[in-house]
VORO-407179 format. One record per residue: residue in one letter; residue number from 0; y, z, x negated of N, C-alpha, C, O in turn. Coordinates in steps of 0.001 Angstrom, whole numbers. Layout:
code, pos, n.north, n.up, n.east, ca.north, ca.up, ca.east, c.north, c.up, c.east, o.north, o.up, o.east
A, NUM, Y, Z, X, Y, Z, X, Y, Z, X, Y, Z, X
...
***
This chain:
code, pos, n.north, n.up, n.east, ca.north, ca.up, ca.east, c.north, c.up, c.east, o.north, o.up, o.east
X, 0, -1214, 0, -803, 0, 0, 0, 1267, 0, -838, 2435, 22, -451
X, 1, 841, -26, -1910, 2551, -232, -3169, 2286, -1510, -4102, 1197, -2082, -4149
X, 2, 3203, -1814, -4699, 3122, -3172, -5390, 2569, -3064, -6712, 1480, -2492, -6767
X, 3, 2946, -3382, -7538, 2842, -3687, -9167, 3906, -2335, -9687, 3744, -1636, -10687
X, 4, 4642, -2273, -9005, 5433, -1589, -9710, 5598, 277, -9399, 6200, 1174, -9989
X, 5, 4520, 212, -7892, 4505, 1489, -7822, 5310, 1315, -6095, 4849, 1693, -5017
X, 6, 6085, 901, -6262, 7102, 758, -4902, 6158, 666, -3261, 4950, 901, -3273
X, 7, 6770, 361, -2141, 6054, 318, -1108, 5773, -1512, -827, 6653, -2363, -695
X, 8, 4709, -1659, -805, 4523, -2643, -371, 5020, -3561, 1097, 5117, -2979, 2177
X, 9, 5285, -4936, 960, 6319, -5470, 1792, 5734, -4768, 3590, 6193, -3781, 4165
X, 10, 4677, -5663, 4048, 4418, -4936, 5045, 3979, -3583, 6004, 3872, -3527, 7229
X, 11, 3743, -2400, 4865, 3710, -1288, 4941, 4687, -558, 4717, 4506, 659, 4678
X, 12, 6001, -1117, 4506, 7060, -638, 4584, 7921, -935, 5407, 8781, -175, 5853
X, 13, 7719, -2320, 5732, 8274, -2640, 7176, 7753, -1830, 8719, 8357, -1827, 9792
X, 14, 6203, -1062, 8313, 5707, -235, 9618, 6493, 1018, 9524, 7058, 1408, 10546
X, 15, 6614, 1791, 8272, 7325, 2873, 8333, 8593, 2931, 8484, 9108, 4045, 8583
X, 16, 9267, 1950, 8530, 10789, 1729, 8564, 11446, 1483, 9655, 12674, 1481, 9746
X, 17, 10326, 1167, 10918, 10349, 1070, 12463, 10635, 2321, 13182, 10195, 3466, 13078
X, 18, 11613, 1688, 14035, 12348, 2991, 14499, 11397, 3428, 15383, 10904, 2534, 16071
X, 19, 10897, 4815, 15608, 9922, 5548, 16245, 10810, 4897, 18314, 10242, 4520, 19338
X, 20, 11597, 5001, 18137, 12177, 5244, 19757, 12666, 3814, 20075, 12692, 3646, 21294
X, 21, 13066, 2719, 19370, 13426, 1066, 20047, 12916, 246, 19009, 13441, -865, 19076
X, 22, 12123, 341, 18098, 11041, -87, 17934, 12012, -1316, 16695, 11601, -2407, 16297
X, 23, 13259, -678, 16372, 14224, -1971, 15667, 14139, -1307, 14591, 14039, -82, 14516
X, 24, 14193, -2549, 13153, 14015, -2647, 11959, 15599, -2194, 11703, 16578, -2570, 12348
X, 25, 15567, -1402, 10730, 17217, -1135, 10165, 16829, -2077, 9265, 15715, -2443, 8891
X, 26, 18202, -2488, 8913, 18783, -3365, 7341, 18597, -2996, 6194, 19062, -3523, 5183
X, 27, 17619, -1678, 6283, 17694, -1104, 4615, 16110, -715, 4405, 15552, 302, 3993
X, 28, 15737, -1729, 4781, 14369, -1742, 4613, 14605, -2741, 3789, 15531, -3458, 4168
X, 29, 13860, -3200, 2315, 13704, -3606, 1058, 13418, -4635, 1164, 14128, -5546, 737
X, 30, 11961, -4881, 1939, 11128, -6064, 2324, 11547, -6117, 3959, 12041, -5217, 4638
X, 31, 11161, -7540, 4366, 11071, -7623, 5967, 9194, -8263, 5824, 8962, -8692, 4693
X, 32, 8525, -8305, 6364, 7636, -9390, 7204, 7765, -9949, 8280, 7936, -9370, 9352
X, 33, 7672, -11605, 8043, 7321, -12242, 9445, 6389, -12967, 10007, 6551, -14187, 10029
X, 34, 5085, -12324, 10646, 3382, -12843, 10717, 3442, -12773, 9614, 4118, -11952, 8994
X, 35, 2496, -13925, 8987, 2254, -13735, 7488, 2532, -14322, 6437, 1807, -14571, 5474
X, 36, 3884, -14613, 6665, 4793, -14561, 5342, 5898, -13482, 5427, 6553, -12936, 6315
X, 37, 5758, -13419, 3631, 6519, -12500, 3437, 8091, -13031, 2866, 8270, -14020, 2155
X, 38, 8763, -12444, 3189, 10411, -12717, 2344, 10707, -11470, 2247, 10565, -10499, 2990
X, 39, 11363, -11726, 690, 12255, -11046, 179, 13469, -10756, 631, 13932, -11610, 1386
X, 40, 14210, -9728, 392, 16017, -9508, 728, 16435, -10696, -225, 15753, -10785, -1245
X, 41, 17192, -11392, -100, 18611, -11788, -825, 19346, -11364, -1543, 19257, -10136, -1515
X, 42, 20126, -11720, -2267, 21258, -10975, -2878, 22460, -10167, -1880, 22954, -9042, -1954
X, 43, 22664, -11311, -930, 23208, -10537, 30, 22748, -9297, 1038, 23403, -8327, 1419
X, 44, 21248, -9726, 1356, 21133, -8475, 2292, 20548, -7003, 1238, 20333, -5830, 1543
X, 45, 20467, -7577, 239, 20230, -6274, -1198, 21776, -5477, -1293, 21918, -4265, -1139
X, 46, 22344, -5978, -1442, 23913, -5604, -1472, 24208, -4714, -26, 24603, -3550, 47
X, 47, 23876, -5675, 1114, 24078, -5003, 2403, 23275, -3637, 2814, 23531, -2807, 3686
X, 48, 22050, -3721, 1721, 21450, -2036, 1804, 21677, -1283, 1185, 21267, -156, 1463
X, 49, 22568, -1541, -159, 23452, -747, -1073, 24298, -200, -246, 24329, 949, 196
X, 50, 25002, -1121, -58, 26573, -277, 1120, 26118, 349, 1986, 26998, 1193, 2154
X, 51, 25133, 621, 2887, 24422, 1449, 3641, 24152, 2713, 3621, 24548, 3534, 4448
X, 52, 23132, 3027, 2213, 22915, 3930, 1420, 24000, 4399, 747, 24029, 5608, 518
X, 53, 25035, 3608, 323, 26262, 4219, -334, 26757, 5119, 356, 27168, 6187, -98
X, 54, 26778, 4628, 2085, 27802, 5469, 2751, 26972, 6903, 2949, 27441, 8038, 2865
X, 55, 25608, 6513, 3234, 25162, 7619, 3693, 25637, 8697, 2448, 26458, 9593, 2647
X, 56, 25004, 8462, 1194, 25344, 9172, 259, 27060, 10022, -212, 27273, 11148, -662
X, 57, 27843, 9098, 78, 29400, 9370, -81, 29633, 10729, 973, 30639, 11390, 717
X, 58, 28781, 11200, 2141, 28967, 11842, 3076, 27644, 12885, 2865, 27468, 13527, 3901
X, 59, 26779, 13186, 1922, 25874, 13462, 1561, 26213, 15235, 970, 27070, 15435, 110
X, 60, 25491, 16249, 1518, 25718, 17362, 577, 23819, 17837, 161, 23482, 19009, -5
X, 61, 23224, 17123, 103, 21837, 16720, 128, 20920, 15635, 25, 20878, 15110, 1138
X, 62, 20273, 15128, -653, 19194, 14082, -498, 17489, 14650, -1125, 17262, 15335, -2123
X, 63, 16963, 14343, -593, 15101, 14664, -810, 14878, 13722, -1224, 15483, 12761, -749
X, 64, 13978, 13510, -2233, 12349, 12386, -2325, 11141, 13329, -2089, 10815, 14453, -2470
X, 65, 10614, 12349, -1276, 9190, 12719, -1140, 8227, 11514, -1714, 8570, 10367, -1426
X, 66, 7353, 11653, -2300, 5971, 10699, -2374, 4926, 10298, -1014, 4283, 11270, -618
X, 67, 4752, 9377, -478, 4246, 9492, 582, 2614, 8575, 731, 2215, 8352, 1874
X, 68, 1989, 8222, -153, 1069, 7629, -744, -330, 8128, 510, -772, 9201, 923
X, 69, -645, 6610, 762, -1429, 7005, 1834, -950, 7485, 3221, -1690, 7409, 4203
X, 70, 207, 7942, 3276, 15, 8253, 5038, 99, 7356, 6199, 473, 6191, 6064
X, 71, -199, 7802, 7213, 17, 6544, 7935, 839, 6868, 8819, 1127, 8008, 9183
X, 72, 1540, 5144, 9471, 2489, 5254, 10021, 2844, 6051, 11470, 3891, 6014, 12115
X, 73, 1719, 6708, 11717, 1731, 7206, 13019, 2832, 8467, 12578, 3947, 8636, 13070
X, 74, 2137, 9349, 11435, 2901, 10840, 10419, 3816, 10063, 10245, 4634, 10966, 10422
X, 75, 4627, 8954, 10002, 5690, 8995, 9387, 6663, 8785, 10773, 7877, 8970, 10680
X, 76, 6044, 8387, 12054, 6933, 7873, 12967, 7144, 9413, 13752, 7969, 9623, 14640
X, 77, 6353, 10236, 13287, 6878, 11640, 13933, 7794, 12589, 13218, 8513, 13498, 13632
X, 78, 7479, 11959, 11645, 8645, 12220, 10930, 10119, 11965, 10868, 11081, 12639, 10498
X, 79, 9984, 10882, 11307, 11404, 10312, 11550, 12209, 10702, 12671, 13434, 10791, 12758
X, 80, 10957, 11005, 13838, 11689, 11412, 14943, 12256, 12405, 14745, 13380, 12529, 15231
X, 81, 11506, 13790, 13724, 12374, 15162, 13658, 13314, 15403, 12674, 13921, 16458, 12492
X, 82, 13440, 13975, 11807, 14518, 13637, 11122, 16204, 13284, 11918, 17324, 13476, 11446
X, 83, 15769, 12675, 13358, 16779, 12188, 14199, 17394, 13196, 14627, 18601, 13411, 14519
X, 84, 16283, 14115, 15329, 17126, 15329, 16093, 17634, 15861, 14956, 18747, 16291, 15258
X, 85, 17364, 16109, 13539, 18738, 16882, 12858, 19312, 16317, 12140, 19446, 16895, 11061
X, 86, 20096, 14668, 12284, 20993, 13822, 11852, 20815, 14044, 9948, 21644, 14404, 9112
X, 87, 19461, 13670, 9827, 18450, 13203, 8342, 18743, 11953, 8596, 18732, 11509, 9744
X, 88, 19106, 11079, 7306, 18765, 9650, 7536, 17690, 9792, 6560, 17782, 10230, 5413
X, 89, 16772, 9409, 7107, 15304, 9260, 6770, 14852, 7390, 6449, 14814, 6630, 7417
X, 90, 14659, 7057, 5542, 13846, 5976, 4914, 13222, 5639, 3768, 13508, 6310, 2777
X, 91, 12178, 4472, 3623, 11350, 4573, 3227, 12346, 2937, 2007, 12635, 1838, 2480
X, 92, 12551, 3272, 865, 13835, 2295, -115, 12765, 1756, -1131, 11552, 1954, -1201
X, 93, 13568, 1057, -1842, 13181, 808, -3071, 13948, 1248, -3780, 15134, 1115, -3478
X, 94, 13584, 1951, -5013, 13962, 2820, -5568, 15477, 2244, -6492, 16560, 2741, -6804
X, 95, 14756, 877, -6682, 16414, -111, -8086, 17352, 148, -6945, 18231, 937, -7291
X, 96, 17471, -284, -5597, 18337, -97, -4744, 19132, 778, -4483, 20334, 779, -4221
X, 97, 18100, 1807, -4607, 18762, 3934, -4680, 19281, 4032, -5480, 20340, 4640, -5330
X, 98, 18882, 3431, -7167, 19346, 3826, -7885, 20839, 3643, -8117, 21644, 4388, -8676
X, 99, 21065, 1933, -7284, 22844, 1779, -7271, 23626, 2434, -6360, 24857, 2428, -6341
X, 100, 22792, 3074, -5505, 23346, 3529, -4573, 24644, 4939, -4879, 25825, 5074, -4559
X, 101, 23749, 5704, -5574, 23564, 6823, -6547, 24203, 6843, -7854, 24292, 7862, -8540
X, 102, 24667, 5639, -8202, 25123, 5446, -9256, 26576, 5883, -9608, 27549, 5543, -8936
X, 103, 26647, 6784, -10888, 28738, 6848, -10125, 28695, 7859, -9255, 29759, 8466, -9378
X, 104, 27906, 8451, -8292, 28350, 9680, -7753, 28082, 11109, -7790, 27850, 11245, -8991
X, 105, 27959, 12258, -7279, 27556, 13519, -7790, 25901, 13567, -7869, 25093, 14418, -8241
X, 106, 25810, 12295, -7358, 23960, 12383, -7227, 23359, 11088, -8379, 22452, 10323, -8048
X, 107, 23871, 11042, -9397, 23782, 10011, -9902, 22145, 10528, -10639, 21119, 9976, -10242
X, 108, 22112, 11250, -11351, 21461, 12322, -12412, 19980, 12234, -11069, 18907, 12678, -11477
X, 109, 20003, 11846, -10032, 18796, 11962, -9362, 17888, 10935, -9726, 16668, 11091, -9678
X, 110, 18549, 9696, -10154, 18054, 8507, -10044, 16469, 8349, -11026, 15474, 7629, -10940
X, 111, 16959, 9538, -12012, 15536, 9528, -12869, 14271, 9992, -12413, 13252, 9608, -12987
X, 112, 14211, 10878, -11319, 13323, 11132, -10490, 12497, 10168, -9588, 11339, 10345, -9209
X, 113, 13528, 8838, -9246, 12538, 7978, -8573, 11731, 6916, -9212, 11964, 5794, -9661
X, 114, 10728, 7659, -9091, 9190, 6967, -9152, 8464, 6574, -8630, 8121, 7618, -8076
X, 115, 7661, 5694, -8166, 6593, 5475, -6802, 7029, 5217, -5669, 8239, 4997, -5733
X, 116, 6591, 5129, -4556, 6792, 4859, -3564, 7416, 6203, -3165, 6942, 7249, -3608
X, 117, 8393, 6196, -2400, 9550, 7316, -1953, 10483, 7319, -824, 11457, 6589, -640
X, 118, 9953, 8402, 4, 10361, 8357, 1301, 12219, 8920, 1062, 12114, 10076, 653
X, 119, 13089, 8717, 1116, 14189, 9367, 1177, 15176, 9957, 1863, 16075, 9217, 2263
X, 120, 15254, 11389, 2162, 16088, 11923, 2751, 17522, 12421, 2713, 17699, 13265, 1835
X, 121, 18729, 12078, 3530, 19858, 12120, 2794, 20674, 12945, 4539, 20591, 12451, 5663
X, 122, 21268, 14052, 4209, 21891, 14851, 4871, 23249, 15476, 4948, 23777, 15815, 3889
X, 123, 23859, 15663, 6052, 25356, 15953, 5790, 24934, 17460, 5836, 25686, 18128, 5127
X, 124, 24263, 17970, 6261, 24170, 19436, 6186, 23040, 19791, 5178, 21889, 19366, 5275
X, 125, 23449, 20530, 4304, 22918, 21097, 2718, 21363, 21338, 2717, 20670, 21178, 1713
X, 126, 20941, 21693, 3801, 19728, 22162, 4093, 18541, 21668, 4946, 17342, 21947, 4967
X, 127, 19430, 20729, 5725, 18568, 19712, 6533, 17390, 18700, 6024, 16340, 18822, 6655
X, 128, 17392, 18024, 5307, 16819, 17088, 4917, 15537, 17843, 3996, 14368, 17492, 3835
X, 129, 16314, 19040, 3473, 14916, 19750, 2427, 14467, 20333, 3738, 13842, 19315, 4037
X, 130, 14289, 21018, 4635, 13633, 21816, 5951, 12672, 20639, 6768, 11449, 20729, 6875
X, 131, 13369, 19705, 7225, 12470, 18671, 7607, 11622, 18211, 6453, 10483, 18637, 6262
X, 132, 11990, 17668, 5989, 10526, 17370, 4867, 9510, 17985, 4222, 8423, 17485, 3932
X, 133, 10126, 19772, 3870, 9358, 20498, 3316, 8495, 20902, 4395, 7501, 21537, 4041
X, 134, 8706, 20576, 6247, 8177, 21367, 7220, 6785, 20491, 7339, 5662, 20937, 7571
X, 135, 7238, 18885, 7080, 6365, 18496, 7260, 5247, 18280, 6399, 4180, 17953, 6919
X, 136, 5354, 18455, 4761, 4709, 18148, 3469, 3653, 19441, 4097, 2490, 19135, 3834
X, 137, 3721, 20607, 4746, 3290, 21343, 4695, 1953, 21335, 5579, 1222, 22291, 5837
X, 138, 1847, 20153, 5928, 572, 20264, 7261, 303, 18303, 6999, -281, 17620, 7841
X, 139, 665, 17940, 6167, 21, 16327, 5312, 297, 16417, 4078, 1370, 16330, 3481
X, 140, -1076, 16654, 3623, -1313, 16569, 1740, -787, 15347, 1671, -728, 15332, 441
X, 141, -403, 14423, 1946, -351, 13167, 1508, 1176, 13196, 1389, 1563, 12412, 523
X, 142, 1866, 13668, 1822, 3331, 13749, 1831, 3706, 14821, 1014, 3764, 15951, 1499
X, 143, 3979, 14606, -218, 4803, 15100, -840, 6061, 15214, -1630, 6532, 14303, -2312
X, 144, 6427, 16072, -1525, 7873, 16483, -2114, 8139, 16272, -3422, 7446, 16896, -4226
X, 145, 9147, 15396, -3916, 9038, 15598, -5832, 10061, 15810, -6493, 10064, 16305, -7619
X, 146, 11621, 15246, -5484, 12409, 16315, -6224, 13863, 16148, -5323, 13980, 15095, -4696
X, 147, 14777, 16977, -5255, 15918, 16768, -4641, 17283, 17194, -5420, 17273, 17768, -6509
X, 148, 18442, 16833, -4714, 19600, 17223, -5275, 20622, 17752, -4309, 20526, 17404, -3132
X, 149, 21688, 18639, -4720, 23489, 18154, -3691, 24030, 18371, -5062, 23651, 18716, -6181
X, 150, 25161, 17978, -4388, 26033, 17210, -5419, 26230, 18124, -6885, 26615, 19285, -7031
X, 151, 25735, 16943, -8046, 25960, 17535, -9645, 24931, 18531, -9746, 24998, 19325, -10685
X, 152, 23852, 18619, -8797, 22492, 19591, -9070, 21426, 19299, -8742, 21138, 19430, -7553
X, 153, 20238, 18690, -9877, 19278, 18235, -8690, 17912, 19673, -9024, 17688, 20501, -9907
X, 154, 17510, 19395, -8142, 16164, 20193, -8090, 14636, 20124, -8117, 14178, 19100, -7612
X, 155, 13948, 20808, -8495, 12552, 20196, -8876, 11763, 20695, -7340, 12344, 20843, -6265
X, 156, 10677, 20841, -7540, 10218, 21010, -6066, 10758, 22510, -5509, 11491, 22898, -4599
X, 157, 10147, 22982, -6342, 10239, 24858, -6276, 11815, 25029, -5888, 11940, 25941, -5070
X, 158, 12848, 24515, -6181, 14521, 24264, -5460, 14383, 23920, -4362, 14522, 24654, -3383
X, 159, 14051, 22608, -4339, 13722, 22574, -2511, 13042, 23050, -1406, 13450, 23154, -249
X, 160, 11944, 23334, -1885, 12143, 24815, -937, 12278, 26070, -717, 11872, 26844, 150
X, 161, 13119, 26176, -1939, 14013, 27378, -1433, 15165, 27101, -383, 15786, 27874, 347
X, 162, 15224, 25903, -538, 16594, 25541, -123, 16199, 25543, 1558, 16776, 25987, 2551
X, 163, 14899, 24804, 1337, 14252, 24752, 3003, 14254, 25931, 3456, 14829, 25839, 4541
X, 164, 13915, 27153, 3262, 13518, 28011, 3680, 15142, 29254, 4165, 15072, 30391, 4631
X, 165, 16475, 28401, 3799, 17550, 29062, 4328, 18315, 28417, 5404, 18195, 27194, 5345
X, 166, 19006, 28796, 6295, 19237, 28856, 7387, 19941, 27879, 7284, 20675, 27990, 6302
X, 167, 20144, 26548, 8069, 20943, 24915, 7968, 22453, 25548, 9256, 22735, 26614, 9803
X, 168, 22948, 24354, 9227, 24197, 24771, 9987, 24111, 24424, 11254, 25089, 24107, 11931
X, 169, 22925, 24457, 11670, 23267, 24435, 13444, 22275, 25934, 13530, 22241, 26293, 14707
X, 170, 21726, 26588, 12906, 21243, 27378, 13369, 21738, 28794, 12466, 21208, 29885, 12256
X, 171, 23335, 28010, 11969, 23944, 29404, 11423, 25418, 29815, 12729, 26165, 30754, 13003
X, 172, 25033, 27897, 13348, 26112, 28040, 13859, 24933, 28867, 15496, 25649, 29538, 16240
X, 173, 24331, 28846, 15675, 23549, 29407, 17099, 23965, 30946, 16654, 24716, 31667, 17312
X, 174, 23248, 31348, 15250, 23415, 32682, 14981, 24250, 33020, 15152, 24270, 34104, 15735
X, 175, 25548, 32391, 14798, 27178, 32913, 15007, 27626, 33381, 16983, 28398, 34171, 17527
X, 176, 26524, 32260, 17495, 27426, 32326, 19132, 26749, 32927, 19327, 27442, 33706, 19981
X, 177, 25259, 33593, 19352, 25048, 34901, 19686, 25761, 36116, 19209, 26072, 37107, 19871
X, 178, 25867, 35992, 18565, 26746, 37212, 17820, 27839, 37548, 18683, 27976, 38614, 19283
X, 179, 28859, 36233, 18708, 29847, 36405, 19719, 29615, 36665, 21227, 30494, 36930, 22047
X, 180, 28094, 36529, 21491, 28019, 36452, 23154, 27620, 38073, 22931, 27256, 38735, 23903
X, 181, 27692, 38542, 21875, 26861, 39908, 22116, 28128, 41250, 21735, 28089, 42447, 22017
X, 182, 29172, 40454, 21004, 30185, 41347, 20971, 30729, 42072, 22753, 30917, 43258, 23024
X, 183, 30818, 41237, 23397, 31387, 41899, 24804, 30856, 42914, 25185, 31439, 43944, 25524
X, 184, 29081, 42616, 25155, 28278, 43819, 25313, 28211, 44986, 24927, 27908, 46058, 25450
X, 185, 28629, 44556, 23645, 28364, 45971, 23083, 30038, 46797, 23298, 30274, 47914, 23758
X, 186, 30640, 46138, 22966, 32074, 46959, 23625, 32069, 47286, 25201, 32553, 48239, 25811
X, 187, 31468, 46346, 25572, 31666, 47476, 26887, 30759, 48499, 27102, 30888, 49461, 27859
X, 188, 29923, 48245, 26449, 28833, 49554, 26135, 29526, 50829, 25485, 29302, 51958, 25920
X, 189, 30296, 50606, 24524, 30901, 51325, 23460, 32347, 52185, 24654, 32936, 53254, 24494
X, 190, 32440, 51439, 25449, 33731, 52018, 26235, 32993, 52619, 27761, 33651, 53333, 28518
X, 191, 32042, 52352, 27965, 31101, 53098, 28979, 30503, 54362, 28495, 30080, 55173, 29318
X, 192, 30413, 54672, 26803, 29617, 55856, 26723, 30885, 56950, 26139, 30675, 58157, 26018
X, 193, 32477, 56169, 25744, 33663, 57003, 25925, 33960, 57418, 26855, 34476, 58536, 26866
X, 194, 33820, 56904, 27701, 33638, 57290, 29565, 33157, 58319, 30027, 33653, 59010, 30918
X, 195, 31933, 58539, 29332, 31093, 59332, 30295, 31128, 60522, 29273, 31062, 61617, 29831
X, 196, 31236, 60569, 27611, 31366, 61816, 26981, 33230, 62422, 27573, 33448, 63609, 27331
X, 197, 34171, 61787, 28136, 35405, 62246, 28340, 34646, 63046, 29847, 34688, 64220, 30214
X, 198, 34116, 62081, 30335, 33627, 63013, 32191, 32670, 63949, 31808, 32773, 64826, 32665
X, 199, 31607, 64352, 30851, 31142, 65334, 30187, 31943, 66674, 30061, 31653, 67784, 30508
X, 200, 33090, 66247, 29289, 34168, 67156, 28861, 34565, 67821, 29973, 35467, 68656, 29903
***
């Protein structure tokens, strides 16, 4: 399922690169297939998956690689889905591509890490992209984790999940509105038991 060079092979990367929910090919898939011929990107649509990946990255306080060797596309299309609900851009690149992507920015220093075929995760929230991936490496041997970064730091596995394992920002932000839904309570609790030690008195 990878080429000569280690990378994902054209039509097994076109299955994982299918959107789990409308079934449409993004532009930053490496290879396309059509029946059974294969074409290559262009110079132009190579370029057009650079700028893609650029942006994601420019907006990036996180990106994952995982190794994904062997899985099949069914694991990766449930992957992607729990990549969606927490705004992961999740895909499956060629790595020369990442590497320009990456090039020049705080994530540049990652680029030596990609090796092999490599699923890539890239996140606006610090913690997202390592939590989804590390959640899922954890229940498919075949998916694994090999190294991540945010910006000007990358990390070996043992970093990422630490990183997985701390609280992302929608569920610092839940923690926060409970907190606030629970302040009222407790003040009026706090002014109900001044109440009743003054009617004591």
């Amino acid at each position: 399922m990878t080429n000569a060079d280690g990378e994902p092979d054209t039509g097994y990367e076109y299955a994982l690169n299918k959107d789990a929910v409308s079934g449409a090919i993004h532009s930053c898939c490496a290879l396309l297939t059509e029946g059974v011929k294969t074409l290559s990107l262009n110079l132009t649509e190579k370029k057009e998956v650079v700028a893609e990946v650029s942006a994601q990255v420019a907006s990036a306080q996180a990106i994952v690689l995982a190794e994904y060797r062997g899985i099949g596309v069914a694991d990766m299309t449930v992957l992607r889905s729990e990549a969606r609900k927490s705004g992961v851009y999740l895909r499956v690149l060629k790595n020369t591509l990442v590497r320009r992507a990456v090039d020049g920015t705080p994530f540049s220093a990652l680029a030596d890490q990609m090796v092999g075929p490599l699923v890539f995760g890239i996140s606006t929230d610090p913690v997202a992209a390592a939590k989804i991936m590390n959640n899922f490496a954890k229940t498919n041997d075949k998916f694994v984790i090999k190294a991540g970064a945010m910006p000007n730091q990358v990390m070996d596995v043992a970093g990422v999940q630490a990183l997985a394992s701390t609280l992302g920002r929608e569920e610092l932000l839940a923690k926060f509105a409970r907190t606030l839904n629970e302040v009222p309570t407790k003040f009026a609790r706090a002014l109900a038991a001044v109440r009743d030690a003054k009617e004591a008195a």
